[in-house]
C-alpha positions in Angstrom: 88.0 128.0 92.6 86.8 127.9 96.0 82.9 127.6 96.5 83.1 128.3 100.3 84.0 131.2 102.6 84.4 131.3 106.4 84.1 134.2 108.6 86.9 133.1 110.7 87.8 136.1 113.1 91.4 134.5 113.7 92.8 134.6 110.2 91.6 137.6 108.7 93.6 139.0 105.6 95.1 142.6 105.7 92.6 145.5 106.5 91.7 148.2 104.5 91.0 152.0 105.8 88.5 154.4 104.8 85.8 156.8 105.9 82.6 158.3 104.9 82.5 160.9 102.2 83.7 164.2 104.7 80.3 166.1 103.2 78.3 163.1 104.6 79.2 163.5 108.2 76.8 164.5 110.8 78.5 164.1 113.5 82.2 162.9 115.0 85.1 161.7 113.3 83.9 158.1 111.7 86.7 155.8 110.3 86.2 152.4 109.0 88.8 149.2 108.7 87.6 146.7 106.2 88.8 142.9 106.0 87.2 141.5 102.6 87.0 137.7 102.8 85.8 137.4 99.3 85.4 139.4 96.1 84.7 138.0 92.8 86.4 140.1 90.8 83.1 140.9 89.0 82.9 144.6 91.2 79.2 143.0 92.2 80.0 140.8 95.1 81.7 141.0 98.4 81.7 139.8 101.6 83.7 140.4 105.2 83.9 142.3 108.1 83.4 146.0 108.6 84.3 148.0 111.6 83.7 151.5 112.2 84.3 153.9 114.8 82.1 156.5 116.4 80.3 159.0 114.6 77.2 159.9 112.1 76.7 160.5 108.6 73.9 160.0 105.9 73.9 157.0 103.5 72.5 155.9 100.2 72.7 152.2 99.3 72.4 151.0 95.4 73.2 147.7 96.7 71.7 144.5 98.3 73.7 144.1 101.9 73.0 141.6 104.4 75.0 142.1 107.9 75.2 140.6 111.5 76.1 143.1 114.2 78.9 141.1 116.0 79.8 144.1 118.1 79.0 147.2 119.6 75.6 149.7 119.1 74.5 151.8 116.2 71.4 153.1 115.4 69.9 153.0 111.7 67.4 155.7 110.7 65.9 155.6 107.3 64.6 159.0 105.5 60.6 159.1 106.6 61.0 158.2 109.9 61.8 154.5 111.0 64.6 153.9 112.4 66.6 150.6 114.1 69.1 150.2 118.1 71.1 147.3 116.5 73.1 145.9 119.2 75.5 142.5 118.9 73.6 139.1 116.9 71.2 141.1 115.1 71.1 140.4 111.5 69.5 142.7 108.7 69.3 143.5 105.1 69.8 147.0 103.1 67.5 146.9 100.4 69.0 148.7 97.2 67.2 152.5 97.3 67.7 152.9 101.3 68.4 156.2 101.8 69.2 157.3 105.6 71.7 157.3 108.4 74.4 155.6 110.0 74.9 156.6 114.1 77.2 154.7 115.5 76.6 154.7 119.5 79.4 152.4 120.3 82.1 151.2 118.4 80.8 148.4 115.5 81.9 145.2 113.6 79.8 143.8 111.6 80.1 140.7 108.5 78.5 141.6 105.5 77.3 140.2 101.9 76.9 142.9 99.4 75.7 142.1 96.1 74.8 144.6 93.4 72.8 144.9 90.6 
């Protein structure tokens, strides 16, 4: 077994498609692609890139999820008021029990370590 991942942008494996639950949508037409660069195989841990297109709609994360914008503009708003303009090299962290919305401004990629509980 490997103990090492890079994020290598050139030699990414097959993508995946999705898209927010429809009744989550606030606004637009969001789709994701999805190139996972490592799962475990335990269903706890993943890690990769995540792009999505424009649009809005409400989240709620169980997990712990650290990102870096590589791309694009969204805006983060957390129920009770706070909210975050992420634009390209910011990193972050989701903390499980976030509750909120995704708005993205600009089309976004972004690498990502989820881990949860």
């Amino acid at each position: 077994m490997v103990h090492f991942v890079l994020f290598d942008p050139a030699n990414l494996p097959d993508p995946e498609y999705g898209a927010p639950d429809p009744a989550s949508v606030i606004d637009g037409d969001p789709r994701f692609t999805v190139w996972t660069l490592d799962d475990r195989g335990d269903n706890r841990t993943y890690a990769g890139y995540w792009a999505s297109t424009t649009g809005a709609w409400r989240v709620s994360y169980d997990e712990w999820e650290y990102c870096t914008l590589i791309e694009g503009r969204a805006i983060v708003s957390e129920d009770g008021g706070d909210f975050w303009d992420l634009t390209p090299g910011q990193h972050f962290v989701f903390r499980p029990g976030f509750k909120g919305k995704w708005h993205v401004i600009e089309p976004v990629i972004k690498t990502f370590v989820v881990i949860l509980p």
